[in-house]
Structures are given as C-alpha cells and as structure tokens.
MIMIDREN-118584 format. One record per residue (C-alpha): residue in three letters; z, x, y; chain. Coordinates in nm, 4 decimals. Layout:
# MIMIDREN-118584
R    r         w         u         v  c
R  ALA         Z         X         Y  A
...
# end
This chain:
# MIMIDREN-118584
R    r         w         u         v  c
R  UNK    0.0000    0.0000    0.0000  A
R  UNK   -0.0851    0.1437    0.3395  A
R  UNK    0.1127    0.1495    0.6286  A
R  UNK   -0.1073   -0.1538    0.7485  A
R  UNK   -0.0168   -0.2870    0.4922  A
R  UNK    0.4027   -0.3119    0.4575  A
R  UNK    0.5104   -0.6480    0.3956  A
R  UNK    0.8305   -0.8183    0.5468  A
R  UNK    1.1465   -0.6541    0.4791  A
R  UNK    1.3217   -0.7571    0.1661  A
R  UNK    1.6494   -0.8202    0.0794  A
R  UNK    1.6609   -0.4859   -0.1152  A
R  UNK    1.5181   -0.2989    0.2279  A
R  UNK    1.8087   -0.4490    0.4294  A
R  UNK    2.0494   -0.2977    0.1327  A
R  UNK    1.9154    0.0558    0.1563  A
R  UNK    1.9409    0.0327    0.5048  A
R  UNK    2.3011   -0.0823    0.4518  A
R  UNK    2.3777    0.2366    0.1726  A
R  UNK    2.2224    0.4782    0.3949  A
R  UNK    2.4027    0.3611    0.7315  A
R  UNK    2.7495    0.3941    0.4817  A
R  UNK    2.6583    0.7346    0.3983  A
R  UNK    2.5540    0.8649    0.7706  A
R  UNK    2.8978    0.6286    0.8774  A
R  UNK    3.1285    0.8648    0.6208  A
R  UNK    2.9456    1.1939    0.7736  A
R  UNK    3.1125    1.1360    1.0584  A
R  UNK    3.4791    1.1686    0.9564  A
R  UNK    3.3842    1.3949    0.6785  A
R  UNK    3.2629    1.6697    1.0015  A
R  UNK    3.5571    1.6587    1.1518  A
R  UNK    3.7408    1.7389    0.8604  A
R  UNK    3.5186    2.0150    0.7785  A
R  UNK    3.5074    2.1718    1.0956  A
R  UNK    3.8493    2.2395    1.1451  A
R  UNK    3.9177    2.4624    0.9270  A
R  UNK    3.5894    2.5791    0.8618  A
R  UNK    3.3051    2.6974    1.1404  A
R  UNK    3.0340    2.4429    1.2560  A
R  UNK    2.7298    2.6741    1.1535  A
R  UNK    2.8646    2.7401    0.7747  A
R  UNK    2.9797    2.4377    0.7503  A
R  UNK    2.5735    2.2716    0.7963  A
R  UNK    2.4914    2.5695    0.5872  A
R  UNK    2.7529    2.5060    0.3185  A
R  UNK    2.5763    2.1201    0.3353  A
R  UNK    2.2248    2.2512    0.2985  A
R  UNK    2.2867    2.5038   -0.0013  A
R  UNK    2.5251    2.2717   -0.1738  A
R  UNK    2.2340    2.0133   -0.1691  A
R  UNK    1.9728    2.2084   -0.2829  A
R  UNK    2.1754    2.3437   -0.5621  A
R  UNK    2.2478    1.9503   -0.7068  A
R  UNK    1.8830    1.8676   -0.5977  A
R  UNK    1.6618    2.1455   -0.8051  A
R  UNK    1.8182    2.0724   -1.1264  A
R  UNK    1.7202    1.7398   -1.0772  A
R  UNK    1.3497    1.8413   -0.9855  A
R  UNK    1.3242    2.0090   -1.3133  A
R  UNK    1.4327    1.7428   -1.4560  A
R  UNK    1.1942    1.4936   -1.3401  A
R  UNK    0.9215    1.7617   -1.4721  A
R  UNK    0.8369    1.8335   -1.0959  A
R  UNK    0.7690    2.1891   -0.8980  A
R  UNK    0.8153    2.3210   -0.5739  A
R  UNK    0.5144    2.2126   -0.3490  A
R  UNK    0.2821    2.4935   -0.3969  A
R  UNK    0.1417    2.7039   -0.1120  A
R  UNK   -0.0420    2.5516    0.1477  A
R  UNK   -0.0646    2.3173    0.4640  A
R  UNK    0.1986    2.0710    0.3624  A
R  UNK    0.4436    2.3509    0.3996  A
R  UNK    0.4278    2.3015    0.7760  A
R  UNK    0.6020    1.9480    0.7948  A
R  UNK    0.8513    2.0884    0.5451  A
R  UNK    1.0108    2.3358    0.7734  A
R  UNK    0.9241    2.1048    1.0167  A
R  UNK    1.1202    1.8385    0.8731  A
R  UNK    1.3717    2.0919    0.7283  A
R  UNK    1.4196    2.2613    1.1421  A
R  UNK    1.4284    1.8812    1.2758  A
R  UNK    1.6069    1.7401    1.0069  A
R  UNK    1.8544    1.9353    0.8654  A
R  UNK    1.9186    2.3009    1.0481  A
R  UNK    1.9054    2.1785    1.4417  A
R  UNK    2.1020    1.8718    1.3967  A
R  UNK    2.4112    1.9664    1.1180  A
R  UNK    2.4466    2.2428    1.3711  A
R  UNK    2.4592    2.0706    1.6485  A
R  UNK    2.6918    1.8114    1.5270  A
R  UNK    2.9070    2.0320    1.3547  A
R  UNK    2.9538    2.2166    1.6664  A
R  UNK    2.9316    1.9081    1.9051  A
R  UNK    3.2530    1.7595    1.7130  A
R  UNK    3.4974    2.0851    1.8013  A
R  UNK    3.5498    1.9145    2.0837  A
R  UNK    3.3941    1.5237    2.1200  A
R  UNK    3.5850    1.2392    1.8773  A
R  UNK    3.3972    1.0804    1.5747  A
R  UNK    3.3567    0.7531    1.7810  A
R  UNK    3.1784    0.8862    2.0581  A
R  UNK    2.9028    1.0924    1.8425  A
R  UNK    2.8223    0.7596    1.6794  A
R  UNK    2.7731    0.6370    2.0330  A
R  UNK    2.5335    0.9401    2.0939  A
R  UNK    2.3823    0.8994    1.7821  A
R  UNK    2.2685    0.5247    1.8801  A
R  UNK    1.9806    0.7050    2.1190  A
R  UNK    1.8066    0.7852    1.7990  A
R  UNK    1.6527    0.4216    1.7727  A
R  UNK    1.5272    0.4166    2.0963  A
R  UNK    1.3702    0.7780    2.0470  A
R  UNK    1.2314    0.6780    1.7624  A
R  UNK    1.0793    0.3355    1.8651  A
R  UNK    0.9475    0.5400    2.2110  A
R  UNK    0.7905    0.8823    1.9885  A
R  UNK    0.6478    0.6628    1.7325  A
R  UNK    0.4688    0.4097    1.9512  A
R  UNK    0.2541    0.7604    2.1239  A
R  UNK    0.2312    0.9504    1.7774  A
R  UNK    0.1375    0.6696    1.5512  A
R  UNK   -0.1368    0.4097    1.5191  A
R  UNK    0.0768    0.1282    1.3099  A
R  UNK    0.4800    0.1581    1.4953  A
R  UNK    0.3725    0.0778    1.8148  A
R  UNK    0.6357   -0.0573    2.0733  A
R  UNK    0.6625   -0.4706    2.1713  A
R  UNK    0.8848   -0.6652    2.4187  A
R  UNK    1.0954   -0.7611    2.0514  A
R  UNK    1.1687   -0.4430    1.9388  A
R  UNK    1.2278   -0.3155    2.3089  A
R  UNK    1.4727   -0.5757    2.3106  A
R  UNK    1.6219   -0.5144    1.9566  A
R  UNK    1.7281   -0.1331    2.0817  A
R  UNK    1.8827   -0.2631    2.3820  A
R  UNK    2.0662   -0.5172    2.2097  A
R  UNK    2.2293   -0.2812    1.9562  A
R  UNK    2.2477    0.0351    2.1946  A
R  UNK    2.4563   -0.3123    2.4208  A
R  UNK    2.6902   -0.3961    2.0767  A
R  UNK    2.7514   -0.0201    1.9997  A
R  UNK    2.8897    0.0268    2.3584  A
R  UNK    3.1069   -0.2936    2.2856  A
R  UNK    3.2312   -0.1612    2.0148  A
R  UNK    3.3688    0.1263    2.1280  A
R  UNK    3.4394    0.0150    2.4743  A
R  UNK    3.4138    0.1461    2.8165  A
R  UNK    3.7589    0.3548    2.8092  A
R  UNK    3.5341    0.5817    2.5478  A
R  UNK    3.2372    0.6024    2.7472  A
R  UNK    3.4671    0.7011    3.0741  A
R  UNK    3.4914    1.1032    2.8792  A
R  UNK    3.1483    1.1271    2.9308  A
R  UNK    3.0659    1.4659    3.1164  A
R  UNK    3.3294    1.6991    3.2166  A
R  UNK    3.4488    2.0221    2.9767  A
R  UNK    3.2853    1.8684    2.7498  A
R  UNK    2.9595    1.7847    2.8216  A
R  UNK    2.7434    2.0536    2.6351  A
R  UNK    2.9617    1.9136    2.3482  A
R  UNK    2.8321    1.5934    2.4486  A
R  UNK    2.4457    1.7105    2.4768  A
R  UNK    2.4076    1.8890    2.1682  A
R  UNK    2.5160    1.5545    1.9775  A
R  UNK    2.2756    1.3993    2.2162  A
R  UNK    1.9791    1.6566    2.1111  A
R  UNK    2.0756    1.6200    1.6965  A
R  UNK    2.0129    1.2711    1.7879  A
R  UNK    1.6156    1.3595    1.9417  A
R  UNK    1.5891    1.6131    1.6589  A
R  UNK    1.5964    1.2815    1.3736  A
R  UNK    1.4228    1.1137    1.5805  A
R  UNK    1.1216    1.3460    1.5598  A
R  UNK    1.2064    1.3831    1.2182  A
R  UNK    1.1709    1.0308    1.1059  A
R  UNK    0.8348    1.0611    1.2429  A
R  UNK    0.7393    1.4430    1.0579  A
R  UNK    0.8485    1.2665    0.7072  A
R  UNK    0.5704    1.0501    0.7390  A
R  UNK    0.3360    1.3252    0.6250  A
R  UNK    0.5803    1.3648    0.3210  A
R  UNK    0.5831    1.0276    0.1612  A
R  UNK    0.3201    1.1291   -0.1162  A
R  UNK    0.4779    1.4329   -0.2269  A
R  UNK    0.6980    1.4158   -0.5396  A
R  UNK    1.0331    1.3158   -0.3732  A
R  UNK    1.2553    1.5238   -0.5821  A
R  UNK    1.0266    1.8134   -0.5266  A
R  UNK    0.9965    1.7218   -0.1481  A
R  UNK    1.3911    1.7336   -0.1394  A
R  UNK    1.4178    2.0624   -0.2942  A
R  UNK    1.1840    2.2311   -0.1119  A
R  UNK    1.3819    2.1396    0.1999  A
R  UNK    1.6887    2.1759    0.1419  A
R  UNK    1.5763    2.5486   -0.0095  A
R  UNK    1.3812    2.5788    0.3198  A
R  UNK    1.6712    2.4780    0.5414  A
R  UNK    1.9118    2.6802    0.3450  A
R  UNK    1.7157    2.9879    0.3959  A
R  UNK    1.6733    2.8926    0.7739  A
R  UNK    2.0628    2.8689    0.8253  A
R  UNK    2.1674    3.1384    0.6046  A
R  UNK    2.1057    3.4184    0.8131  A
R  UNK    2.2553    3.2401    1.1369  A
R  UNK    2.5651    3.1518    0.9626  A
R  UNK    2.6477    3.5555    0.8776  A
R  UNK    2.4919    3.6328    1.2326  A
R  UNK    2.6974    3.4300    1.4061  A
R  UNK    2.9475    3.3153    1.2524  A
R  UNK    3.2284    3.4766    0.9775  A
R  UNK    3.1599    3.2526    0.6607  A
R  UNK    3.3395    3.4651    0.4158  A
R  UNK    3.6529    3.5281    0.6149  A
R  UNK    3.7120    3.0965    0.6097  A
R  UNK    4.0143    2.9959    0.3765  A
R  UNK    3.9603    2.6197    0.3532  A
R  UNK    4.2368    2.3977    0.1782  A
R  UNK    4.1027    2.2108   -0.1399  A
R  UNK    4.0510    1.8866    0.1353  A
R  UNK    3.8141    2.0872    0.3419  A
R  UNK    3.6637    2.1926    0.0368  A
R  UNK    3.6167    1.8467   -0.1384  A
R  UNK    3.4877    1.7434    0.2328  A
R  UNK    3.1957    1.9100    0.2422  A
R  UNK    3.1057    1.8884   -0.0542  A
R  UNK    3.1231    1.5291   -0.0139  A
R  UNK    2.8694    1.5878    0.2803  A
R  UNK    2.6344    1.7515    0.0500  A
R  UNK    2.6558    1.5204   -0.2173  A
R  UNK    2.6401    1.1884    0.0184  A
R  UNK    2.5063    1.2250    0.3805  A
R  UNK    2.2695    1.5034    0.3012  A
R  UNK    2.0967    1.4911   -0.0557  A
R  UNK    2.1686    1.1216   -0.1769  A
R  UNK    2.0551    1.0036    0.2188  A
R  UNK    1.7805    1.2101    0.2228  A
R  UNK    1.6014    1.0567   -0.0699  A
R  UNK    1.6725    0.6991    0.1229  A
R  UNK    1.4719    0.8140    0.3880  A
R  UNK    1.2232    0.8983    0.2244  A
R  UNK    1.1884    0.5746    0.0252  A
R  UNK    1.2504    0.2962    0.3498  A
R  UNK    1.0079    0.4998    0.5552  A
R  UNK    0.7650    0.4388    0.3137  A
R  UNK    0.8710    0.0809    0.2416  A
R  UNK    0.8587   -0.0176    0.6339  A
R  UNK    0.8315    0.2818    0.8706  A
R  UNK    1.0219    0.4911    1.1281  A
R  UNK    1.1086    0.2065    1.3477  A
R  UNK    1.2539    0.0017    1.0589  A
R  UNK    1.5145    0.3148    0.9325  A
R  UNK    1.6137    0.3088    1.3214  A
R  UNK    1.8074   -0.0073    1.2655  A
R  UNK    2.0772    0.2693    1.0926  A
R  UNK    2.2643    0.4057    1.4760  A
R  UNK    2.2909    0.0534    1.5104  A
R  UNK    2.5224   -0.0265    1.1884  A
R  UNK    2.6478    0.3361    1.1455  A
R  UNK    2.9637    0.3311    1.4016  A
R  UNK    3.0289   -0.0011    1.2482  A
R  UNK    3.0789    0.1178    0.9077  A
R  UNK    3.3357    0.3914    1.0745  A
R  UNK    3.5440    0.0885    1.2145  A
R  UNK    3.5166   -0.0785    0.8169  A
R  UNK    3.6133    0.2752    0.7079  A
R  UNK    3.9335    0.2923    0.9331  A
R  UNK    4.0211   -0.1009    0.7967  A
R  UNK    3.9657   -0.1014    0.4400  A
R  UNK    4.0966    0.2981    0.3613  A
R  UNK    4.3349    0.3086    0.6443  A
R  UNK    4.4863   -0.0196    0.6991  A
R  UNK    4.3503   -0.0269    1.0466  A
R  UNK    4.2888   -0.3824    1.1955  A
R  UNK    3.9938   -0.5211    1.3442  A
R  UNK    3.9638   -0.6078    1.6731  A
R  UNK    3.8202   -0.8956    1.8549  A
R  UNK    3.5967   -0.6482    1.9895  A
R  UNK    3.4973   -0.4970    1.7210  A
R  UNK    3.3352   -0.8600    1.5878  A
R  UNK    3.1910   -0.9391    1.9240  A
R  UNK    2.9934   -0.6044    1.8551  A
R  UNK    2.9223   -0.6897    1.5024  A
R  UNK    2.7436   -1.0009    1.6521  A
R  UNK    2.5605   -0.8576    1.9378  A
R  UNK    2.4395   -0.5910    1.7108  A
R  UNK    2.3288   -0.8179    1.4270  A
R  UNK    2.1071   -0.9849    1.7273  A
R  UNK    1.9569   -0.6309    1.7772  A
R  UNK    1.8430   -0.6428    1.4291  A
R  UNK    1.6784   -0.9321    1.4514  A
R  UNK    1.4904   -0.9350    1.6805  A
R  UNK    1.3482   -0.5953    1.6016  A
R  UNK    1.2389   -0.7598    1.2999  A
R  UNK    1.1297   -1.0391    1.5144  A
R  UNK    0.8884   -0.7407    1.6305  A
R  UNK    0.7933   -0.5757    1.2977  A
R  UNK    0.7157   -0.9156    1.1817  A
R  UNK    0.5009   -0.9830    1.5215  A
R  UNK    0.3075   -0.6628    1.4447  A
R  UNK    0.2298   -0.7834    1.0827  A
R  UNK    0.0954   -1.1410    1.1913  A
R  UNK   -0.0756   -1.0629    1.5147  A
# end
C-alpha cells in the first residue's frame, strides 16, 4: 500500500500510538534517574550499545543482515545522528538541570515540527486548517496540564538546559521524516544497523568528553538504563517504524501530545499520587487535539 494509499486509522494504530507514548512517557523519569549518578553523554551511549546488543541477536534470528554497502547507508546515520546520538544527548544533559515535567512540555514542539517539515519535504503529509488546529489544541492541553507556575522557569540559568531539550525535540522531528526512506528495509536489520551506527557515533564522545569508566552507579541506576535500552530506545524504535508506515509522520506526532499524560498516570497508579482537576481538563482538551488532526488525515484521504 502506498502512502496514497493509508487507510483510516484503526483501532490497533491508536494502540501503538498509546504503547509507544507509554514507553517515551517512562523515558522521562527513567533520565533523571540515570543521570544522576551517571553522566548525560554515557548515559545515551550506555542506551545505544545496550540496544544494539539485544537488537542483533534478534536480526540473526529473523535470518536478516546488516544493510549492505551502499546509498541507503546515508538515512541510517542520518536517522541514527537525528534520532538517537543528538537527542539522548541532549536530553540527558538538558535534565541536569530542567524537571521531567517541563521536558515533556518541550517535547510537545515535536508535533508541530513535524506537521510544518513534512508539509515542505513531502508530497502526501501536507498541512490543513484541521491538523493546524489539532497541534494547537494539544500543544493548549499539555500547557494545562502542567500549568502556568511550570512554564514561569522558562529562561533564566537554565535556559541552554531548556534549548537543548527544545533542539532533541527538532532533531525527531526531522527524524520522523528521514525514516521514511527506511520503511522497506528489513526492520530488525534497519534497527541494528542503527543502533550499531549510533553506538559507534557516541562512543568516542563519551571517552572524549566525558569519564565513563570512573561512574559507580547503584544497582537502581543500573536497572534504569537498562530499562531505557530495553523500552524507550529498541522496543520504541521498532513502533516507529511500523505506525509511520501504517499512517505517516504526522500521525506518530499525536505521541508529545499523550506522552506528559502518561507521566501524570505514572505518578497515580505507581506512586499513589492523585489526579487533579487539571490534569482531566487537559486530558479533554488534548483528546480534542487528536481529533481533529484525524479530522485532517481523514480530510486528506477523501478530498
């Protein structure tokens, strides 16, 4: 089926949408436990390597190979740069000093990159008053949610803190567009090849600039990130891979819009922490936001 050609999002779409949102939600609190004890660069390394060590197994195992030598190697660093080595650094580093709550609010610009990037670079994602409308909406309920007390920190000390979250966000942004080129590739093979690619990549900047072997993480540190390897980076990445190609860029936007929300579920259900008024007002507004981006998908499909 071509891109032309996607049909109306299923039931099943809206559930990996759901899985992977959980997954990038968890990321979240999983960084900050990470990074305090060990340093942001190894710590995105540590996620990369990690991943590609659980992934290649699994590549053999499916009876597929590393993509051999050729163009398609250039969206795979590509994808592996914009994807993996830029952001993970950037958010590792970013959340030293700027709380889990306000990356996710950060992280919400993704949709609207996305929406903007793939309405110039692509011939079948191209931007309507609906899906306009949808970003707005949810960028609106993810602001709710966290309220404007949060938003007040913005700038100050911590503003490069603040803009490197902000340019992870731009980095999967142009990602979710550079996968596009990747969809026909063996997946296990395509997730191999960059996580191997990425690992390489960040490697060499980890020792360079960082200390790696003089961290002595506690077994929690430890279990976090490998948690992040296992969840957010190699299980996720396979996701993205399969709703891109199911319904496109814009469609795996929809994600910034649900991820902060699955931090607050995350707080209530493992924590004990109680839901706010707020927090359901957001739920709705944002839930809008989804629609009517579909509203727009659907638009594109029937006019």
């Amino acid at each position: 089926m071509t891109p032309s050609q996607k049909s109306a999002p299923t039931l099943q779409d809206f559930a990996l949408l759901v899985l992977l949102a959980g997954l990038f939600g968890a990321s979240f609190m999983f960084t900050h436990i990470a990074v305090s004890e060990i340093t942001p660069i190894t710590v995105a390394t540590a996620r990369v390597a990690i991943a590609a060590l659980i992934l290649y197994p699994l590549m053999l195992r499916a009876r597929q190979r590393l993509p051999k030598v050729g163009k398609i190697w250039l969206p795979i660093v590509a994808s592996a740069i914009f994807g993996y080595v830029l952001p993970f650094a950037l958010v590792s580093w970013g959340q030293l000093r700027v709380p889990s709550s306000l990356a996710a609010i950060f992280m919400a610009v993704m949709p609207l990159a996305t929406i903007l990037l793939a309405h110039v670079f692509t011939n079948d994602e191209k931007l309507n008053r609906w899906k306009l409308a949808g970003v707005m909406c949810g960028l609106l309920g993810v602001v709710v949610l966290f309220g404007i007390n949060t938003l007040s920190h913005l700038g100050g000390p911590d503003a490069l803190a603040q803009l490197a979250i902000l340019a992870a966000a731009i980095c999967y942004a142009i990602n979710a567009l550079i996968t596009r080129a990747l969809v026909r590739v063996p997946k296990f093979s395509m997730l191999a090849a960059l996580m191997f690619t990425g690992a390489l990549i960040m490697l060499p900047l980890a020792f360079l600039l960082e200390s790696p072997l003089e961290a002595n993480p506690s077994w929690q540190v430890l279990v976090a990130v490998a948690v992040l390897a296992i969840g957010p980076t190699a299980a996720a990445t396979l996701l993205i891979l399969v709703i891109i190609q199911r319904q496109g860029a814009s469609f795996l936007s929809q994600i910034n819009f649900l991820v902060p929300l699955f931090g607050v579920m995350f707080g209530w259900i493992v924590l004990g922490e109680r839901l706010s008024t707020q927090a359901f007002v957001a739920l709705f507004i944002v839930l809008i936001g989804v629609a009517l981006s579909k509203r727009g998908n659907n638009q594109k499909k029937t006019g």
